[in-house]
C-alpha positions as CSV (number, residue, x, y, z in Angstrom):
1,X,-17.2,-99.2,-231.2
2,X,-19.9,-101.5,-231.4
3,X,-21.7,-101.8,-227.6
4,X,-23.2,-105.0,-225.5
5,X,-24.9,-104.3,-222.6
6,X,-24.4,-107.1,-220.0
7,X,-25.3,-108.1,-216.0
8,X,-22.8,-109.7,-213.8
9,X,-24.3,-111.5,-210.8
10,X,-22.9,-113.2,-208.0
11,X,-24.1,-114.3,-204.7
12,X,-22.9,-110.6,-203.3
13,X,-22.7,-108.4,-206.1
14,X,-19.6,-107.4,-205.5
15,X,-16.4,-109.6,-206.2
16,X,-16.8,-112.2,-208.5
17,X,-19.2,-110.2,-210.8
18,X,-16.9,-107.8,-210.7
19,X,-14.0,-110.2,-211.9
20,X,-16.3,-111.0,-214.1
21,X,-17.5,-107.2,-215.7
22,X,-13.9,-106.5,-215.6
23,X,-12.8,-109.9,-217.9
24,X,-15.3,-109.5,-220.1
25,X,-13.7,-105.6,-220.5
26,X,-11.1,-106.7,-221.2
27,X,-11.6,-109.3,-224.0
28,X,-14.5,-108.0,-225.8
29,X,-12.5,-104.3,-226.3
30,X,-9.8,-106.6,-227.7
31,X,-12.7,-107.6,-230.2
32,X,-13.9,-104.4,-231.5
33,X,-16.8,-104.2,-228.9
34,X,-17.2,-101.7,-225.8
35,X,-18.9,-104.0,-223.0
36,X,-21.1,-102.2,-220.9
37,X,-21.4,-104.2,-217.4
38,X,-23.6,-104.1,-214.3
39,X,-22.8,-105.9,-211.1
40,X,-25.5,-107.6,-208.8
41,X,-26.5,-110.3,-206.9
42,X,-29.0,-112.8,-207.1
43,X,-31.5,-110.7,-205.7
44,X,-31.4,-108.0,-207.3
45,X,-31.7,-110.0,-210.7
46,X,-35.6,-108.7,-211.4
47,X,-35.0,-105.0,-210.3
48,X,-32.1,-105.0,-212.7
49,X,-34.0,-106.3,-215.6
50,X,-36.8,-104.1,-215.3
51,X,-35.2,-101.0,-215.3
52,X,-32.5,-101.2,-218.4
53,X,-32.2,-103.3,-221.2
54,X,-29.6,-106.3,-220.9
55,X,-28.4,-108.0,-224.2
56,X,-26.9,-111.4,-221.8
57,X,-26.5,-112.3,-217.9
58,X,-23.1,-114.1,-216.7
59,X,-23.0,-115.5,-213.6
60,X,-21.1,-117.0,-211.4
61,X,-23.7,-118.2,-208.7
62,X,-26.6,-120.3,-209.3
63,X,-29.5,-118.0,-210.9
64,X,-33.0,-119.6,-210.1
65,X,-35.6,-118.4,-212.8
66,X,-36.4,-117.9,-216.3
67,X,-34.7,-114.8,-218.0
68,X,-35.6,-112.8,-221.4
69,X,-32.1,-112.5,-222.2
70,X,-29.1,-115.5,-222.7
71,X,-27.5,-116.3,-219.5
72,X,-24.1,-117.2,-219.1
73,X,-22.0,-119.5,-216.2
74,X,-19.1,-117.3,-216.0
75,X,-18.2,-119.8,-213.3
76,X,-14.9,-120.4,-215.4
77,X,-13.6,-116.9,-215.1
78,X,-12.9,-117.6,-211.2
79,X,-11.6,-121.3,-211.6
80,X,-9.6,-120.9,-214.9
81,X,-11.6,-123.6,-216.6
82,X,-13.3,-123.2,-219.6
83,X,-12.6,-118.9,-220.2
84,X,-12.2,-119.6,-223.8
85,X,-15.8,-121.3,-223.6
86,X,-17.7,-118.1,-222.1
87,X,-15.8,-115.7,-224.3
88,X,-17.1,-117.6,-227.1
89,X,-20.8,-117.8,-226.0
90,X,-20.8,-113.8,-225.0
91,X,-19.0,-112.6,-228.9
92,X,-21.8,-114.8,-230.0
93,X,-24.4,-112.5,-228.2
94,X,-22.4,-109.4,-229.3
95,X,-22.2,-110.2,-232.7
96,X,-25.7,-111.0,-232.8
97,X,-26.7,-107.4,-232.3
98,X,-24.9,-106.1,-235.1
């Protein structure tokens, strides 16, 4: 199964990016790819991207800075709104690596 390495972050690092890791699971194993997740918060942002290799970011809390890698608002995974939207924009990252 084809992998993608991505970094959840919300303002905690604990429930939303977790929501998040586990959607994206979810819907990317239905899609022929195994989606490797870490959960953070805003703070821990840098640390995280210095010490493994990220292929996007979703977030679900404003992220303040410039990033290496595409980053996602995965806002619409809590509120219902626009899922379809950040599915679409995260496949597009996996399928990129292949």
């Amino acid at each position: 199964m084809k992998k993608i390495n991505i970094l959840t972050v919300c303002g905690s690092g604990t429930f939303s990016s977790t929501m998040v890791a586990q959607k994206l699971t979810e819907v990317l194993r239905e899609k022929g790819f195994e989606a490797l997740c870490t959960e953070c918060n805003n703070g821990q942002i840098e640390t995280q991207l210095s010490t493994a290799k990220y292929d996007c970011m979703c977030f679900t809390s404003p992220c303040n800075g410039s990033y290496p890698i595409p980053c996602i608002n995965a806002i619409g995974f809590l509120t219902g709104i626009g899922e379809e939207e950040i599915i679409e924009k995260v496949l597009e990252v996996a399928q990129s690596l292949y």
